[in-house]
N, C-alpha and C positions, 0 to 999 in steps of 0.2 A: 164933312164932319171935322171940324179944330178943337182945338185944346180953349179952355179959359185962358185969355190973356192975363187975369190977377190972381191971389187966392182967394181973393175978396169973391171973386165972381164963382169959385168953387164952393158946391154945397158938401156938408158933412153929411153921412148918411151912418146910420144905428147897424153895424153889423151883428145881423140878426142868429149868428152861430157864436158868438161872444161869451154868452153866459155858458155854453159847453167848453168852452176852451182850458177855461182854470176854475175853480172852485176853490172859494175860501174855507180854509181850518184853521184850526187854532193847536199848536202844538207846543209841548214844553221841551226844550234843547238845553244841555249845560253851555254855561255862558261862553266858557273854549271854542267850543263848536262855533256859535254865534259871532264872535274877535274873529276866529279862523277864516269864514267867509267875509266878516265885512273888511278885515285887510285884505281878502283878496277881490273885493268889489274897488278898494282902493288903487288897486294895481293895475287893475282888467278895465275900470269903470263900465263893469256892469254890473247894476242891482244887487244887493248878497242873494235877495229874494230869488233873484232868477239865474243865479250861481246855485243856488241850492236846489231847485226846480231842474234844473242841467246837468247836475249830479246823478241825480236822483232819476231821471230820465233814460239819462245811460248806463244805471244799473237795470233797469227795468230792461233796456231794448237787448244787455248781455245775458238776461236773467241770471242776476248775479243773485246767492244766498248767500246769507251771515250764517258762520258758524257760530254758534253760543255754545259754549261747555259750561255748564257752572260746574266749579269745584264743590265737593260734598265736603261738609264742616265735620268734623270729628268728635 
C-alpha cells in the first residue's frame, strides 16, 4: 500500500457527515458586533464566520448564560 505520488492522482471524496456538521442560518447582529470579529479575523486570519462559531462554541461547552435584566420604565 503507497501514497499517490501527485495530487493529480488523489481522488476527492464527498464527506458524507458534512451536511451534519454546520447548518446554515441567517441572523441579524449590530454592525459593532460584525467590525469586532471581522478585525479580529484580520489579526487571527481566521474567518469572522468561524471566529464567531468558536465563540459561540465555547459558551456552549462552559454552559455559559446571559443574564438580561431589563430595567422597568417608570
Amino acid at each position: 500500500m503507497g501514497f499517490p505520488e501527485s495530487q493529480a492522482e488523489m481522488k476527492s471524496r464527498n464527506n458524507p457527515h458534512a451536511s451534519k456538521l454546520k447548518k446554515q442560518v441567517t441572523i441579524r447582529m449590530s454592525e459593532n458586533i460584525i467590525d469586532y470579529f471581522k478585525n479580529m479575523a484580520n489579526e487571527t486570519g481566521i474567518p469572522y464566520q468561524s471566529l464567531i462559531n468558536l465563540y459561540l462554541r465555547d459558551c456552549v461547552s462552559k454552559h455559559r448564560k446571559i443574564n438580561v435584566n431589563w430595567e422597568k420604565q417608570a
